[in-house]
Each structure stands twice: as C-alpha cells, then as structure tokens.
C-alpha positions as CSV (number, residue, x, y, z in Angstrom):
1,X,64.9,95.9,44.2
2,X,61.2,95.9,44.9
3,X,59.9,94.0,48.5
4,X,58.1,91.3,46.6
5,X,61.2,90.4,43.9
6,X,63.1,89.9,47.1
7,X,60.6,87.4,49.1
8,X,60.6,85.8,45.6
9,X,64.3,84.7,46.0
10,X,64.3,84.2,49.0
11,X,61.4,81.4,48.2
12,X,63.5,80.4,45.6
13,X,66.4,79.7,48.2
14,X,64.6,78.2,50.9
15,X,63.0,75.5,47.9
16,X,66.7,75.0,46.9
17,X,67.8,74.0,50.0
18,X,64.8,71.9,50.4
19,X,65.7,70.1,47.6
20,X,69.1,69.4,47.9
21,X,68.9,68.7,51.3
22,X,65.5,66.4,51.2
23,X,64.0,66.1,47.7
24,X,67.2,64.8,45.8
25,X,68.8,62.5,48.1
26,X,65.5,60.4,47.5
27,X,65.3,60.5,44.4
28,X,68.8,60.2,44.2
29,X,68.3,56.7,46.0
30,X,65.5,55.7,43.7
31,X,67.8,56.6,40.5
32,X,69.8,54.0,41.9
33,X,67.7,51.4,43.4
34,X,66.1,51.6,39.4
35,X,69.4,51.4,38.0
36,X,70.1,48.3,39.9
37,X,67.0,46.3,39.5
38,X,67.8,47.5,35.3
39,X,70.9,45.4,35.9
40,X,69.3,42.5,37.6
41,X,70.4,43.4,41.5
42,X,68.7,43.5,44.4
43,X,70.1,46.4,46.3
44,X,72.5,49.5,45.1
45,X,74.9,49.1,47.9
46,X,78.0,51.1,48.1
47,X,80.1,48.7,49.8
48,X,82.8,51.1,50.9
49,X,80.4,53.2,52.1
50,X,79.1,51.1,54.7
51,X,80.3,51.7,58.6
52,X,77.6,49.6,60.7
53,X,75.3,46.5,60.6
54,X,72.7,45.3,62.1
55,X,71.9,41.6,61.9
56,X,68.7,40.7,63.9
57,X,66.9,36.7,63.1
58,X,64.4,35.7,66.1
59,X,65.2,37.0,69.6
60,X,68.7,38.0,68.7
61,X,71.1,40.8,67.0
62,X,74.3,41.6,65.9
63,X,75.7,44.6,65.6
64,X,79.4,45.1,63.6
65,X,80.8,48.8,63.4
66,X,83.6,49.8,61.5
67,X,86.4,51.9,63.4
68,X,89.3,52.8,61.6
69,X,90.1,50.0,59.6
70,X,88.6,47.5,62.0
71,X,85.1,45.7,62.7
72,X,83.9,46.0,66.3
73,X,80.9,43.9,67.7
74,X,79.1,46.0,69.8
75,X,76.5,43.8,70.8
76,X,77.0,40.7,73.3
77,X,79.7,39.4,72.9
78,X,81.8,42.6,72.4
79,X,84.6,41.6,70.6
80,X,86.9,41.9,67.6
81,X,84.7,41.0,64.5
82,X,86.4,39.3,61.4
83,X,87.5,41.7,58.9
84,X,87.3,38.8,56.4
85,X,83.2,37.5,57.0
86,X,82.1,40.7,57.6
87,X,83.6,42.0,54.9
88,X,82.0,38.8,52.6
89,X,79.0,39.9,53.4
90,X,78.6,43.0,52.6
91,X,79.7,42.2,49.6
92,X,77.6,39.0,49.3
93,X,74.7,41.8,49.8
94,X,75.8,44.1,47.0
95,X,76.3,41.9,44.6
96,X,73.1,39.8,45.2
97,X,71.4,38.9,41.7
98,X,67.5,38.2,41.8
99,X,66.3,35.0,40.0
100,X,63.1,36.7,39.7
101,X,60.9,39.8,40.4
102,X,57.3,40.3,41.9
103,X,56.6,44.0,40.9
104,X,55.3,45.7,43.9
105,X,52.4,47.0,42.4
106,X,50.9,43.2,42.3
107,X,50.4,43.6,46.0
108,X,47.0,46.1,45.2
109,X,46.0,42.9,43.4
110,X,45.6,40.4,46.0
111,X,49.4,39.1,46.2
112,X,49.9,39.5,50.2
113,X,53.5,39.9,51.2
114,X,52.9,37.7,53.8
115,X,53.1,34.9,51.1
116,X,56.4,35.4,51.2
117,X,57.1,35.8,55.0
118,X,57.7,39.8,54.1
119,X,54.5,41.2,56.5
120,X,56.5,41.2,59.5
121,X,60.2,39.3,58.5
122,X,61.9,37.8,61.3
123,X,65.2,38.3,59.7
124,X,66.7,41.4,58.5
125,X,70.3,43.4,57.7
126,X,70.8,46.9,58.0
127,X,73.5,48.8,56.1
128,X,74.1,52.6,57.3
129,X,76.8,54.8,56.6
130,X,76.5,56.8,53.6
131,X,73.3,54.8,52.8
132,X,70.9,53.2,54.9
133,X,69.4,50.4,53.4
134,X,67.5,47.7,55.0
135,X,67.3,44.1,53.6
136,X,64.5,42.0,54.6
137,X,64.7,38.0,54.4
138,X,61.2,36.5,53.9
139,X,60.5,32.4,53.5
140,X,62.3,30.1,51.6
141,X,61.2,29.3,48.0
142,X,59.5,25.8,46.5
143,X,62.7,25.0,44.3
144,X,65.8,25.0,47.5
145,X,68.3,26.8,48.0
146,X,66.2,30.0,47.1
147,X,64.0,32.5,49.1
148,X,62.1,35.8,48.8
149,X,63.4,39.1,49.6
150,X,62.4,42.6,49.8
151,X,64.7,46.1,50.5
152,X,63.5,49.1,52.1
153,X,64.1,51.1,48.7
154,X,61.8,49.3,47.1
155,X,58.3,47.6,47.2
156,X,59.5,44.9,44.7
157,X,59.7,41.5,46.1
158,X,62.6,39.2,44.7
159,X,63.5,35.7,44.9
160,X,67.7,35.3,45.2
161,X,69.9,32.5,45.8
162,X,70.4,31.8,49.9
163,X,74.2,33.1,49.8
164,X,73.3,35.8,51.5
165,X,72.2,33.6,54.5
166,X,75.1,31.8,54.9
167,X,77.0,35.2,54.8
168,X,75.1,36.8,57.6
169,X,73.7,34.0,59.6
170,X,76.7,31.6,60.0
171,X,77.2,29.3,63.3
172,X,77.4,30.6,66.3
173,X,80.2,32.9,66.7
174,X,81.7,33.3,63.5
175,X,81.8,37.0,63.0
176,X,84.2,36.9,66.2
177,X,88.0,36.8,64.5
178,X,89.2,33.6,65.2
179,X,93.0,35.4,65.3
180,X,94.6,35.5,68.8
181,X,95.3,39.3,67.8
182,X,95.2,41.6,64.8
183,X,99.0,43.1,65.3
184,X,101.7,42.2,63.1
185,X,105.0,41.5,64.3
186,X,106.6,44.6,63.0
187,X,104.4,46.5,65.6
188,X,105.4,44.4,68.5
189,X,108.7,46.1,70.4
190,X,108.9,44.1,73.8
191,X,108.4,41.1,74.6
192,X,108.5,38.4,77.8
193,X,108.1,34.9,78.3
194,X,107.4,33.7,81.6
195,X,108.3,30.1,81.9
196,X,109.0,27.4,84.8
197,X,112.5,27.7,84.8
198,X,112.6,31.9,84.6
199,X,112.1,34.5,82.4
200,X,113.5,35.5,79.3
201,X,113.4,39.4,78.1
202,X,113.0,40.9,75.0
203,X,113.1,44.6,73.2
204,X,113.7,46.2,69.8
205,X,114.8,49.9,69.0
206,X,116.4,51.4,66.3
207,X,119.4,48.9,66.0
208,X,117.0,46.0,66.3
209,X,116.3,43.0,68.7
210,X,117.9,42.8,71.9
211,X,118.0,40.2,74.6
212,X,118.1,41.9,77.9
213,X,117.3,38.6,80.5
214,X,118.4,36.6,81.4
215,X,121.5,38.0,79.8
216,X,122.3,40.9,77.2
217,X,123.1,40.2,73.9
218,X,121.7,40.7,70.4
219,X,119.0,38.6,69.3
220,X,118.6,37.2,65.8
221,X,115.7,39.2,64.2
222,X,114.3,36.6,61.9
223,X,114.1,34.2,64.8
224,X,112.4,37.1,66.9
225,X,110.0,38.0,63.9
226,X,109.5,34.0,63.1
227,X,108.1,33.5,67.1
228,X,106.1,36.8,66.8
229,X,104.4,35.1,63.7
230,X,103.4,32.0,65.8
231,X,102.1,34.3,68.6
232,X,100.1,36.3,67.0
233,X,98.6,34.1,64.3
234,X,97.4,31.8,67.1
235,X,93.9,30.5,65.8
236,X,90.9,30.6,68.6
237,X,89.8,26.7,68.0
238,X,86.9,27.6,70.6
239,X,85.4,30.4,72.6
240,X,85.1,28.9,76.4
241,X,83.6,32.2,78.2
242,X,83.8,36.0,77.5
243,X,84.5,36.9,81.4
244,X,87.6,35.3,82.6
245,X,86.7,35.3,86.2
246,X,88.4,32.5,88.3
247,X,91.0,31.6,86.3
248,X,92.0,29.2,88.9
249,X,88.9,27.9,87.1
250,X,90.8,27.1,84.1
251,X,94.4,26.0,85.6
252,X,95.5,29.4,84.6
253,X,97.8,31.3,87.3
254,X,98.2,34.8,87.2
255,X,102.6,35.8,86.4
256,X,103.8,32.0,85.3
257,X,103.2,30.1,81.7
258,X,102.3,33.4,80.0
259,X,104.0,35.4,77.2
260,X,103.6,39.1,77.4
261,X,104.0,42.0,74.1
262,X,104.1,45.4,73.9
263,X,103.3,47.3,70.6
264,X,104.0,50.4,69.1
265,X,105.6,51.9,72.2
266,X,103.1,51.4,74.1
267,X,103.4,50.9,78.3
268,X,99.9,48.7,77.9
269,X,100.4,45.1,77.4
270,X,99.1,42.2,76.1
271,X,99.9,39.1,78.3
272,X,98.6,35.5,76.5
273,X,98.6,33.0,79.9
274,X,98.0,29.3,79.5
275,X,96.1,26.8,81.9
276,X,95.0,23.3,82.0
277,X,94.4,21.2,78.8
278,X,91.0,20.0,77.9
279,X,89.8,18.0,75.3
280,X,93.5,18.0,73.3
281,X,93.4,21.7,73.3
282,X,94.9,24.4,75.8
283,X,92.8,27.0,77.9
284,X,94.1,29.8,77.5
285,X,93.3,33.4,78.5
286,X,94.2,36.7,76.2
287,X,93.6,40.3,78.5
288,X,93.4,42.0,75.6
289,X,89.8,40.4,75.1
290,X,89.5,39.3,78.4
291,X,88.3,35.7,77.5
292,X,89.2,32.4,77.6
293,X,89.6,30.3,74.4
294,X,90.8,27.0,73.6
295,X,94.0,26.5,72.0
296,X,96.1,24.2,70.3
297,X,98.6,22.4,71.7
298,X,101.1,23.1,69.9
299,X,100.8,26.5,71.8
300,X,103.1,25.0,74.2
301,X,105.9,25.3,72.2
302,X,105.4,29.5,72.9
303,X,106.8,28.6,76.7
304,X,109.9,26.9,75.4
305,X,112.3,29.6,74.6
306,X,115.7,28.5,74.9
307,X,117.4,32.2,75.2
308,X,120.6,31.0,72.9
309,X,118.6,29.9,70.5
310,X,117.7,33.7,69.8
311,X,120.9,35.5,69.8
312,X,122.1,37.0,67.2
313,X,125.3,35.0,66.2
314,X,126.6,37.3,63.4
315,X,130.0,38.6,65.5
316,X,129.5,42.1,65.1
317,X,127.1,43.8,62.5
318,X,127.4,47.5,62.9
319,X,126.3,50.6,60.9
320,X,129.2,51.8,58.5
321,X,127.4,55.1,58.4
322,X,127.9,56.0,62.0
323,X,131.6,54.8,62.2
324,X,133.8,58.1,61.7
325,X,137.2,57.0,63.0
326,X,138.1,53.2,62.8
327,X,141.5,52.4,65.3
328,X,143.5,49.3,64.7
329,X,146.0,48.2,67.1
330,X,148.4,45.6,67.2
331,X,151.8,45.0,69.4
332,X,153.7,46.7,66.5
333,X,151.5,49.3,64.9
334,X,148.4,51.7,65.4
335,X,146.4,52.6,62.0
336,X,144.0,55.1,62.0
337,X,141.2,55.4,59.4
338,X,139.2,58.8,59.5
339,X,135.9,59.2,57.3
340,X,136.4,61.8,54.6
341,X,132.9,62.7,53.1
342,X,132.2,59.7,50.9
343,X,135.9,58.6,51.4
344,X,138.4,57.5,53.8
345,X,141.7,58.6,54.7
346,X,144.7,56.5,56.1
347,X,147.4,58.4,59.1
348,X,150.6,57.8,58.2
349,X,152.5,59.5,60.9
350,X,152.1,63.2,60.3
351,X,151.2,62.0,56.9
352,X,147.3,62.1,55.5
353,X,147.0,59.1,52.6
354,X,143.8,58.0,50.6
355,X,142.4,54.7,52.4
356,X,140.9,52.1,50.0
357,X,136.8,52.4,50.4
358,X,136.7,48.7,49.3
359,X,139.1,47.2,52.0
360,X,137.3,49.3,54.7
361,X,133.8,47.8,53.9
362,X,135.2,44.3,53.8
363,X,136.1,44.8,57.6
364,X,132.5,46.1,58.1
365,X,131.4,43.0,56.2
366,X,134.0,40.5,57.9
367,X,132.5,41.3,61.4
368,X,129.2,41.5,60.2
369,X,129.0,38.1,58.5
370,X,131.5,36.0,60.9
371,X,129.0,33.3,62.8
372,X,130.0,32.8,66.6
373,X,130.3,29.3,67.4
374,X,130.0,29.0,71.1
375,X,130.0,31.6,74.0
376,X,132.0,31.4,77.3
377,X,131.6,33.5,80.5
378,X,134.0,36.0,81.0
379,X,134.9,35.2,84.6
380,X,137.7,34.3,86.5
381,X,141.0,34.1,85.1
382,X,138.7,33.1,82.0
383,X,140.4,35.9,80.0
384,X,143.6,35.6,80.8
385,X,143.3,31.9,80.1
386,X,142.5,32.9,76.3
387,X,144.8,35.3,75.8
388,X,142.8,38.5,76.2
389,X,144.4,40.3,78.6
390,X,147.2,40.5,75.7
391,X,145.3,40.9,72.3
392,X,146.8,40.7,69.0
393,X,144.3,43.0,67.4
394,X,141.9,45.5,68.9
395,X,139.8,47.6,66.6
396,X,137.6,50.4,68.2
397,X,134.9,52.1,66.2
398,X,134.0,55.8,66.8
399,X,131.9,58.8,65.5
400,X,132.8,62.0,66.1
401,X,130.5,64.7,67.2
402,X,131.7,68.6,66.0
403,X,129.6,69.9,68.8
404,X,127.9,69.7,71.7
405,X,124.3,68.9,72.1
406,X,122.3,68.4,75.1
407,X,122.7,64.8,75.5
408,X,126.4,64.2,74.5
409,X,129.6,66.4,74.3
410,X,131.4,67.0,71.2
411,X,134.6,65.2,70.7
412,X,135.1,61.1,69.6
413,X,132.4,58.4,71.3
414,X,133.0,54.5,71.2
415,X,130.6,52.6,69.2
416,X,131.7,49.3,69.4
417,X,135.4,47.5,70.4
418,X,136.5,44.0,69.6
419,X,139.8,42.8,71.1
420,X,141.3,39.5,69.5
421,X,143.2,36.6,70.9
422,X,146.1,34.5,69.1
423,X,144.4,32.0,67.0
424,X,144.5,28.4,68.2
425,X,144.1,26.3,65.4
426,X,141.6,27.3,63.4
427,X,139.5,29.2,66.3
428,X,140.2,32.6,67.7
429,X,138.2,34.2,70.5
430,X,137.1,37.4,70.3
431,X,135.9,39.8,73.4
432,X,133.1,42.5,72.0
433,X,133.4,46.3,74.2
434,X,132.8,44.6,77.9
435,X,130.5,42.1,77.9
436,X,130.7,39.4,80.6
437,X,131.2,36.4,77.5
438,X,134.2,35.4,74.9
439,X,133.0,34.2,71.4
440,X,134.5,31.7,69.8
441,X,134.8,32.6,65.6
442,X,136.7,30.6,63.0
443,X,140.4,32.3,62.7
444,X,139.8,33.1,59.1
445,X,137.5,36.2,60.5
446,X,141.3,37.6,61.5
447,X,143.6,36.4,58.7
448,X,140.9,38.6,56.2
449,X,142.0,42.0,58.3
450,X,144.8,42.9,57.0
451,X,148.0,44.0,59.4
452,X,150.0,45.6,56.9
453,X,149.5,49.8,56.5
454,X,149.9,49.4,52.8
455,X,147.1,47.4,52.0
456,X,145.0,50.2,53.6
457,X,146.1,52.7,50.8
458,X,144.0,53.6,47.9
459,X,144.9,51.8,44.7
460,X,144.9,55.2,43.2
C-alpha cells in the first residue's frame, strides 16, 4: 500500500469522525426542528430526554434537575420540585402548536425581532439532556391570550397560545411539591409518636407491624398503613421559611408533639414536629427539608394515637408454612401432628396415621380469624383467677430444624403457644407464649378445635 493511498484513509477517517461527531448531530437537529414546524410545532422536544431546566423571567431563575426519578430545585429555595408541574411543562413545551409563523428570513427585510420582544427576551426555558434547546418568550400578541416566540433551533418567529406561561411561570412557589414527603407507606418500617402523655413505638419486619411501647403486641397493619397514608400525604398549605432557625420562634420544641419515620432500613430519620397555630393552620417543621410550613389542623389528629386502637386483634395469625410439629394437650390426651411434605401425619402411640390437611388449616384459620375482645394484665393472681394456671387446652407450634446453622441448633423451636381457660359463658380467655396480658375471645374459637384423635384422621 503506497504512502499517499494511506494518508488518503486516513483523511477519510478523520472527516468521518468529524461528521458523526459534529456535522450530523446538527443537521440531525435541523431534520427535526423541519419536521416539526412541517407538523405545525414549535420545538422537537424529546420529552424523556430532558434531565435539567432552566427557567430565568427578570432578575430571577429556576433551576429543576432530574435525579433518579425525582425533580430537584437547585436554585434558591433548594427543595423537592413537583414531579407533576414540572413534568406539565415539559410537556406543555413539546407539544406547543404555533397559530402562526414569521419566516426568519423576513428579518433581512426590515421585520426587527425586537417587534416582538425577541432582541434581548427577558424570559426564557432551557431544556438540556439529550438535546439542548432554548425557548425564548417575546411580548404578548394584539388578540390576548397569545404571544411571540422563537427557539434556539431556529430563526423562525411564532405566535402560540400563552399555556406555556402558565406552565413555567406559575405563583410563587409552585414548582416546590406541596407533599409533606414523597415516601409511600410501604417504605416506612419504624415509626414514633411523641405525644403529651408518652410515646408510642412502632416497627415492621418480615411478620409485619409490631407495637413495641408502650407495650408489645401486634399491631393491625391496615390501621398502621391507613395512619402512614395521612402522614405522608400531608399537603404544605404554605411555605413560612426555608431555615428553621429558632423554632422556639414557631411554638415548636425540639423531642415533644412530633412523629418520627424511618424508611427502607434506614438509621436516618424523618421527625415531622408541630408548634403553635396561626391563622387556622399549624406550624410545623419537617427535618427532612429543614423548613417550616403551615399545616392543616386536622394534622393534630397525627398526636392522638391511642396504642389499643392499633393492635392487631386477630388472636393468633401465624404462618402454616413454618409450623412443622403442632402439640395439643388436654388433661386427658396429647396429639401430635408432624408435617409430612405437603401432608400431615397424626401419632397414635407408636402408631403413624394420615392427619386430615383440611382440619389442620381450619385451626390455622380459627386462631387467625378469632377477634380479641378485651385485654387484661397478667399480674397478680390474675391467672390463677382465670383459670390459667390449669388450662384445658394448650397448643404449641414448632418447626424443626435438621441441622445446625450458626444462629440456631438443630432440633424442635417454639413458634408460638396458646394455653386456654374453661369457657365461662360464652367467653374464654386465652394466654398467647408469655406475654404479660390475657385475651378475652368468644368460646366458639375452642368448641371449633376439635378434642377427639379421630377427627384428626384423614378421611381416606
């Protein structure tokens, strides 16, 4: 290959590059910007493409980037930015339809674009991302409601409808998200109130909610997802100040009237405290924003958790799939269910029989469904009184672990224990593993377990 042939491609290269790099990404955006104004738009704006604005009017500017699936203000205030407005308007600007077109080549003709307040706009919005387009906003037209415009792609000058200023230029504010917080209560795994009269302590983990102050017990998950809703839909009726400060300023003290969440594991938290009312709303300061808002009053409500009103009153819901061995004792008999791949299997004496599936899932599904109706402290001679130091019935439920692991030993491991007392009337109490209360269940949760071996077997 001669010296000259090979400077030849390698010209050919270097121009290659130059265009693909340079050349065709221009003309690539004047393919468009022609394809656009064909089809009677203003801009070709990708809106998915887009990851920053820039709003700027007289003396001020906004600036909204995307992160992840989330707006940011990055300019003063720096805040969350609604998803929802910002998201309007970007879409406001791509699909922006001119009424009519001045062809840019009229400007050589004595048409001055300061006619149009497009010499030196005052108002403009930047796109950039995978394009960067500029959208210049000049005066406002005779006719109302209309006004001239001109894009960075082009030298055209078009008059559009004056959507596009109410998306970009609303009252002050607006692109802030009104939303106390953008979590959902499916992220949210600890939680605390902090009221007058103490504190009341929640946290979720595999098996759900769980009160653990002022006393432990499971807590209902609809109510706990029902009061996360509330929290973290609070609307913002008013920004008061972006730096807290003094919050002494605002009646707000630091570790009382505040609820406090947790998300996604996390040891940071979130802690909402409420001050002084003001013009029928509540002060209120959120750390995660570190600002103070007003409120509505109903935000109140948020400090009045009654801990009962949360527990979980189902008597004892519990996982069949983790149960391997199910013991049922009475003053006359012991039976013993063992789990036997998909099935179970009934001890009689020495003897192995089949168990019935079905009237082992209606005890899961008795416990599980039976409502407490009252609780009472186990102290004192409390369960003597009831007859618990003498059950009728106790049922333990156990897995069974072939071997050891680093955490646990092989061998059987309680899950869960119920002890029952005679029936009195129509009311039994019941005593669940050791915890320091009796419930109180309707006596039909122990007629439906059945006392007899045979109605254990299989029907087979």
């Amino acid at each position: 290959m001669s010296r000259i042939f090979t400077i030849f491609i390698c010209l050919v290269a270097v121009a290659a590059v130059v265009f693909l790099c340079i050349y065709e990404p221009l003309t690539k955006s004047t393919r468009e910007q022609s394809e656009a104004t064909r089809a009677g738009m203003v801009m070709a704006l990708d809106p998915t493409g887009v990851r920053e604005i820039r709003i700027a009017s007289t003396g001020e500017e906004v600036e909204i980037k995307r992160r992840g699936d989330v707006w940011q203000m990055t300019s003063k205030p720096k805040d969350r930015a609604d998803k929802t407005q910002v998201e309007q308007l970007i879409l406001a600007a791509s699909q922006m339809e001119f009424l009519d077109r001045i062809d840019g080549g009229e400007f050589r003709k004595g048409v001055e674009l300061n006619d149009f307040g497009l010499k030196n706009p005052k108002r403009k919005i930047e796109f950039r991302g995978d394009q960067n387009l500029t959208l210049f906003i000049g005066k406002d037209a005779a006719n109302e409601s209309r006004l001239y415009v001109r894009t960075s792609e082009s030298k055209d000058v078009f008059l559009v409808p004056d959507d596009i200023l109410k998306a970009a230029f609303p009252e002050g504010g607006k692109f802030r998200d009104r939303r106390l917080t953008d979590l959902t209560a499916d992220r949210v795994d600890r939680l605390i109130v902090r009221q007058p009269n103490g504190e009341v302590e929640f946290n979720r983990d595999a098996r759900g909610w769980r009160m653990v102050k002022p006393l432990n017990a499971a807590a209902d998950g609809k109510s706990m997802a029902a009061y996360l809703d509330r929290l973290l839909a609070l609307p913002i009726r008013e920004f008061v100040v972006d730096d807290s400060g003094d919050l002494g300023t605002y009646g707000i003290t630091e570790g009382k009237n505040e609820v406090t969440f947790f998300a996604d594991g996390s040891t940071r938290h979130q802690t909402l405290r409420l001050g002084a009312e003001r013009d029928g709303a509540v002060l209120a300061q959120f750390t995660a924003r570190d600002s103070v808002y007003k409120l509505g009053p109903e935000v109140r409500e948020l400090l009045s958790v009654a801990p009962d009103s949360f527990r979980d009153r189902r008597l004892l819901p519990l996982n069949p799939d983790l149960v391997d061995v199910i013991r049922i004792t009475t003053p006359k008999v012991t039976l013993l269910l063992r789990r036997a791949g998909d099935a179970w299997e009934l001890m009689d004496g020495d003897e192995t029989k089949p168990a019935s599936s079905a009237a082992v899932q209606t005890l899961f599904d008795t416990l599980a469904t039976a409502q407490v109706s009252s609780y009472t402290p186990a102290v004192g001679d409390k369960l003597a009184s009831l007859g618990l130091n003498t059950p009728v019935m106790t049922i333990d439920f156990l897995s069974v672990l072939s071997e050891n692991t680093p955490e646990t030993v092989a061998g059987e491991h309680s899950i869960a224990k119920i002890a029952f007392a005679a029936p009195v009337g129509d009311q039994v109490s019941a005593r669940v593993d050791a915890l320091p209360e009796v419930a109180t269940v309707h006596a039909a949760v122990l007629q439906a377990i059945p006392w007899d071996l045979k109605a254990w077997l299989s029907p087979r």
